[in-house]
PyMOL CGO cylinders between C-alpha atoms (Angstrom):
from pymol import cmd
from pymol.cgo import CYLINDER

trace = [
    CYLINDER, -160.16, 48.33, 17.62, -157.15, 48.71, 15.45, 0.3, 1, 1, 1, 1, 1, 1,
    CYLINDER, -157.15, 48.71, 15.45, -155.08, 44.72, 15.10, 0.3, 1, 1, 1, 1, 1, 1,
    CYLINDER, -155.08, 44.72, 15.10, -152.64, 46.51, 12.36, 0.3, 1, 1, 1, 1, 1, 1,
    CYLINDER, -152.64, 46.51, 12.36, -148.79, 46.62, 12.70, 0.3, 1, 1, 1, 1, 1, 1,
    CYLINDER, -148.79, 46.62, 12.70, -148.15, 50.25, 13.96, 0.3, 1, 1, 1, 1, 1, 1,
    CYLINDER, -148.15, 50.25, 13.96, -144.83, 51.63, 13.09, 0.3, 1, 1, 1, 1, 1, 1,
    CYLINDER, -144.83, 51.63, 13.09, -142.95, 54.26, 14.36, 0.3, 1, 1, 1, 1, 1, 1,
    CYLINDER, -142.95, 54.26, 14.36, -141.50, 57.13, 12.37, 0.3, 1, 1, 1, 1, 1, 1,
    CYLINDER, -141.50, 57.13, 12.37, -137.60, 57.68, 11.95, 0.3, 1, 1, 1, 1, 1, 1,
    CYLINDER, -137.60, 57.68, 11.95, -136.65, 57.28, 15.79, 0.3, 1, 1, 1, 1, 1, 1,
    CYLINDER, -136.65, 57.28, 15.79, -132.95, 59.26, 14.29, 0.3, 1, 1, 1, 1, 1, 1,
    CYLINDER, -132.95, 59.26, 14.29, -135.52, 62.45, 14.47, 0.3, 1, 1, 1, 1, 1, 1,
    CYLINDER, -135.52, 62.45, 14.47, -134.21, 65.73, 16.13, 0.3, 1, 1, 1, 1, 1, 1,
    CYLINDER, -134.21, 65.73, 16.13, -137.29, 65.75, 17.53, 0.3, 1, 1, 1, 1, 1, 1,
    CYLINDER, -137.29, 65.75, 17.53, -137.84, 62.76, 18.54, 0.3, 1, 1, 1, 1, 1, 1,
    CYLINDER, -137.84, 62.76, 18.54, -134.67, 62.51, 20.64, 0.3, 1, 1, 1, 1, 1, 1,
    CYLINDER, -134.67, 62.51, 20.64, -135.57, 65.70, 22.24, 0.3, 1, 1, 1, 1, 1, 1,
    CYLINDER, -135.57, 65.70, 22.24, -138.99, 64.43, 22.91, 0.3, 1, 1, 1, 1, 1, 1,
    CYLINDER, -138.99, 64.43, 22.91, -137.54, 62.33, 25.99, 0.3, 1, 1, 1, 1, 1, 1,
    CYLINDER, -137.54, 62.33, 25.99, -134.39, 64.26, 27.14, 0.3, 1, 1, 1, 1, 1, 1,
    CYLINDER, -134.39, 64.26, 27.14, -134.62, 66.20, 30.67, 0.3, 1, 1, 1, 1, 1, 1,
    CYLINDER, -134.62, 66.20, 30.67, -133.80, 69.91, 30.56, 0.3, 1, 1, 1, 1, 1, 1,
    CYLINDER, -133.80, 69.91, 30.56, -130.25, 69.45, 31.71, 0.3, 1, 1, 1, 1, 1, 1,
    CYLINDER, -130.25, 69.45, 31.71, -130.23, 66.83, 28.41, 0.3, 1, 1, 1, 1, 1, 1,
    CYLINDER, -130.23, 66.83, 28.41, -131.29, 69.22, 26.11, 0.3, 1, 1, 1, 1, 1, 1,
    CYLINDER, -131.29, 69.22, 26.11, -128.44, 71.90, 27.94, 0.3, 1, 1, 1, 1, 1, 1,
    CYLINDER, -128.44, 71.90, 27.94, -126.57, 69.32, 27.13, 0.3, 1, 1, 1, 1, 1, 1,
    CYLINDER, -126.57, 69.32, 27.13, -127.18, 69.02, 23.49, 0.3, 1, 1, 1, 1, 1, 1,
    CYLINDER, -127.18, 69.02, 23.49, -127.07, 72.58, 22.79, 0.3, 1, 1, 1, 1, 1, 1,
    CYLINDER, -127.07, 72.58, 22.79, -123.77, 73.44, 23.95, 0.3, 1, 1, 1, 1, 1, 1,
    CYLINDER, -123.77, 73.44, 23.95, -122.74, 70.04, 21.63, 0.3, 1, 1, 1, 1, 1, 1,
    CYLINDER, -122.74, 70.04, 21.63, -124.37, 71.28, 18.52, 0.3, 1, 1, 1, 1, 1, 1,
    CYLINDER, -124.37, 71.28, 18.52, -122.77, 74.53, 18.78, 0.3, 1, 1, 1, 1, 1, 1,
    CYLINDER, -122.77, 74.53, 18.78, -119.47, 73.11, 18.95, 0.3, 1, 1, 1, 1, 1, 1,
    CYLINDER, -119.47, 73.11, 18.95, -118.76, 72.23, 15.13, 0.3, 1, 1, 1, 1, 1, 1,
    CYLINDER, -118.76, 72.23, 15.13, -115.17, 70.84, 14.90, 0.3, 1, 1, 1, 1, 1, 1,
    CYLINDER, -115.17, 70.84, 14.90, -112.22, 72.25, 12.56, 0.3, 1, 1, 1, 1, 1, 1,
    CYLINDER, -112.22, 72.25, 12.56, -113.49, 71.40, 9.58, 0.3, 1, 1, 1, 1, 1, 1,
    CYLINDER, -113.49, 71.40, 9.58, -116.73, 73.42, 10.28, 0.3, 1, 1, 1, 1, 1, 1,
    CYLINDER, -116.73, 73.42, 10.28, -118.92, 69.71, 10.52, 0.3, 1, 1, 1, 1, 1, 1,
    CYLINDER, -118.92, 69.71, 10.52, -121.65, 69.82, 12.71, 0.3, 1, 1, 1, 1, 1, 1,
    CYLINDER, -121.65, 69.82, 12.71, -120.46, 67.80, 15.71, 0.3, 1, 1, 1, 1, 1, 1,
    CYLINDER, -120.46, 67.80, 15.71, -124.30, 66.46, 16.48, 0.3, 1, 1, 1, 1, 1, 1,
    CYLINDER, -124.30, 66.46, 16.48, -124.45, 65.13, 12.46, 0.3, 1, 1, 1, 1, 1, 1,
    CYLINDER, -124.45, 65.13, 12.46, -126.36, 62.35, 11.82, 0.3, 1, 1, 1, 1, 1, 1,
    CYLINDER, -126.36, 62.35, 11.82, -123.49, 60.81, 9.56, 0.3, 1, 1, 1, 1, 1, 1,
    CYLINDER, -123.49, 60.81, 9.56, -121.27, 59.00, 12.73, 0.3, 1, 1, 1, 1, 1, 1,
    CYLINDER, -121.27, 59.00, 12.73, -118.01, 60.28, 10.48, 0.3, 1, 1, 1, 1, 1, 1,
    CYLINDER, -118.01, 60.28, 10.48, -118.88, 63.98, 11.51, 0.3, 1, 1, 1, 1, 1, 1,
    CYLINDER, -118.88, 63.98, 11.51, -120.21, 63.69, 15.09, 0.3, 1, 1, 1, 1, 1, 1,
    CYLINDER, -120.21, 63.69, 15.09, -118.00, 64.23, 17.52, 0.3, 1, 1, 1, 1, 1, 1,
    CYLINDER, -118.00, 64.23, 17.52, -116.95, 61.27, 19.91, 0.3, 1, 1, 1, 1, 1, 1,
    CYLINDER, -116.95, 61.27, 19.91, -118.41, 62.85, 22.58, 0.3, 1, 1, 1, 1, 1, 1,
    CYLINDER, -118.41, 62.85, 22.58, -121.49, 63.44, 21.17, 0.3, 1, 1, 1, 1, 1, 1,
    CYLINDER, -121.49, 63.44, 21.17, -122.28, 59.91, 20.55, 0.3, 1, 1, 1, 1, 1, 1,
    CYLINDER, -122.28, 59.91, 20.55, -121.02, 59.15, 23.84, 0.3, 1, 1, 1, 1, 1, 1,
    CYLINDER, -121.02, 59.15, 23.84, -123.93, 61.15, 25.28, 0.3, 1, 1, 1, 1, 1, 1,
    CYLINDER, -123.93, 61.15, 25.28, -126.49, 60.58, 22.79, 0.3, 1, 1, 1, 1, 1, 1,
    CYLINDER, -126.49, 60.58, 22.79, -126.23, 56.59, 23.07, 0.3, 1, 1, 1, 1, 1, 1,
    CYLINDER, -126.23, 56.59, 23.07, -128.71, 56.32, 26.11, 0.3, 1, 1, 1, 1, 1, 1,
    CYLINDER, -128.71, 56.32, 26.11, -131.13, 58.42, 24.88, 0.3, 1, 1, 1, 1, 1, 1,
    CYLINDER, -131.13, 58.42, 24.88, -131.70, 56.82, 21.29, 0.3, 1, 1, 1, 1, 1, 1,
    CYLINDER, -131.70, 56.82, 21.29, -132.30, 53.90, 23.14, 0.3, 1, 1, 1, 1, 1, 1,
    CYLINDER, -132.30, 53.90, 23.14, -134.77, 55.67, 25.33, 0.3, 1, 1, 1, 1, 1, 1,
    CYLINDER, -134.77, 55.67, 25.33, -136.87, 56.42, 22.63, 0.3, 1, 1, 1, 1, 1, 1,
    CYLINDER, -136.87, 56.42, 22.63, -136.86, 53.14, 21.11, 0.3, 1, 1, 1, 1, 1, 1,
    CYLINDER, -136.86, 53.14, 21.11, -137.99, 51.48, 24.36, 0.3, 1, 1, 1, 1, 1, 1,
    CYLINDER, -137.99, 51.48, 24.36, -140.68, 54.50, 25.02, 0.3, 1, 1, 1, 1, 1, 1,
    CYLINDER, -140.68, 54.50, 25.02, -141.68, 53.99, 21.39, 0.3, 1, 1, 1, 1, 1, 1,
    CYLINDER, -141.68, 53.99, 21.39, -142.52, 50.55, 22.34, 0.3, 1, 1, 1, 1, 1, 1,
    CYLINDER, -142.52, 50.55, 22.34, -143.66, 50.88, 25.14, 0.3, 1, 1, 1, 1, 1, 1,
    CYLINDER, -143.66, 50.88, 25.14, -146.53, 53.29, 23.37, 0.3, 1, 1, 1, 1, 1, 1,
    CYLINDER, -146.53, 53.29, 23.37, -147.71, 50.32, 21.18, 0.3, 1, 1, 1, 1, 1, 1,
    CYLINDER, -147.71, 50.32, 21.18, -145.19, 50.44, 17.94, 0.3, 1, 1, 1, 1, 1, 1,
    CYLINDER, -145.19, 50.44, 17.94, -144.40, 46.82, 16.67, 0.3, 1, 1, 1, 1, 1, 1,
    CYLINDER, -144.40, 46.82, 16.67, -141.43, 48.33, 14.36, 0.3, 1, 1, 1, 1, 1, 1,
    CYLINDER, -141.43, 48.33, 14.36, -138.93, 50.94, 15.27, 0.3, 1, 1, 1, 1, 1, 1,
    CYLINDER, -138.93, 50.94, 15.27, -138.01, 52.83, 11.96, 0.3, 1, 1, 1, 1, 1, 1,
    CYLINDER, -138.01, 52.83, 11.96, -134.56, 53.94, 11.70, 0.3, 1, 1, 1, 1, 1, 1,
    CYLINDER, -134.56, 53.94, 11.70, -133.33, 53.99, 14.55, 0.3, 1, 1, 1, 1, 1, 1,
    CYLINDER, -133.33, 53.99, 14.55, -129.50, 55.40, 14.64, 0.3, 1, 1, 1, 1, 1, 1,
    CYLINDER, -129.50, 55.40, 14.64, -127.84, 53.43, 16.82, 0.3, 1, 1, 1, 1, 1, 1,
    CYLINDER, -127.84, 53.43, 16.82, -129.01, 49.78, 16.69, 0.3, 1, 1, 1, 1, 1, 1,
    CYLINDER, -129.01, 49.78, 16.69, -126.60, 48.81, 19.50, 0.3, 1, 1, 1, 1, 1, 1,
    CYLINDER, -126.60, 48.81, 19.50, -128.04, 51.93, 21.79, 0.3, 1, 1, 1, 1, 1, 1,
    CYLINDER, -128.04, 51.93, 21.79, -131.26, 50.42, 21.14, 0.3, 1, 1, 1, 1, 1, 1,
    CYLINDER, -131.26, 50.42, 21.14, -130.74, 46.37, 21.65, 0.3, 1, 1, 1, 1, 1, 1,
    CYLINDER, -130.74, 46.37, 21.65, -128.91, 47.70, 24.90, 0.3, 1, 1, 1, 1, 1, 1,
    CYLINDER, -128.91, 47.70, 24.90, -131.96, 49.84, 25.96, 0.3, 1, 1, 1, 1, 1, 1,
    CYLINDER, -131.96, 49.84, 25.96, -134.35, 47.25, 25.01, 0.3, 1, 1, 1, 1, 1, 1,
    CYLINDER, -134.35, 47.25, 25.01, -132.51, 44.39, 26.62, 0.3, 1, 1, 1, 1, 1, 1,
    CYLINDER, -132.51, 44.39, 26.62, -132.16, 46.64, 30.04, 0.3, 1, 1, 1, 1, 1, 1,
    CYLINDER, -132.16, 46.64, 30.04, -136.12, 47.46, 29.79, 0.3, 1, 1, 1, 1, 1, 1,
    CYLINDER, -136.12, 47.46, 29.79, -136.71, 43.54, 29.05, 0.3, 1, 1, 1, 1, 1, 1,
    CYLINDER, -136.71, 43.54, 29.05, -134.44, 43.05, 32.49, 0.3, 1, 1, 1, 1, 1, 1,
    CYLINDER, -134.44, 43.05, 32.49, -136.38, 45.47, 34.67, 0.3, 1, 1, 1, 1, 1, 1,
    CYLINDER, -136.38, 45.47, 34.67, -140.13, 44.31, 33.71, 0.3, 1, 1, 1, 1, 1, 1,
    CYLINDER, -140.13, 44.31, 33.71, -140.75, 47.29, 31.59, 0.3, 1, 1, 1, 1, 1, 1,
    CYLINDER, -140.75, 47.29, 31.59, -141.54, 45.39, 28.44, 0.3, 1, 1, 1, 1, 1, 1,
    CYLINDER, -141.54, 45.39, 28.44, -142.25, 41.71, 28.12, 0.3, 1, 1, 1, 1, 1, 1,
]
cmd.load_cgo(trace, "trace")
């Protein structure tokens, strides 16, 4: 079998976010993106400057859900993840409940 380092791909991914939100989650999301602020900025933009405070607020648990998921699936390296505090967080809280060791 494979004893390489496996690395994920950019965990700050549309995709990959929506990859482990619940229906109501992604409900949630697309009433957020649609919302673009006074300016006209896209209130879900990667760049923290242009998403709203809200939206951060709601994304935080999930970008750490896919970095924990992501390891739990075998990746030794999380690539890019968005929000490294989401993710230490998540990973801590996963370390704490026996999910990963």
């Amino acid at each position: 079998g494979y004893r390489g380092i496996i690395t994920t791909d950019a965990l700050d991914m549309e995709g990959a976010q929506l990859a482990v939100m619940t229906e109501d989650e992604k409900g949630t999301y697309t009433r957020l993106k649609a919302a673009a602020d006074a300016e006209g900025n896209d209130p879900t933009a990667a760049d923290e400057g242009h998403a709203s405070a809200e939206f951060n607020a709601f994304m935080k648990p999930i970008r750490g859900r896919v970095a924990v998921q992501a390891f739990e699936a075998g990746s030794d390296i999380l690539l890019n993840p968005h929000d490294a505090d989401a993710v230490v967080t998540a990973m801590r809280r996963a370390i704490a409940d026996g999910r990963v060791s």
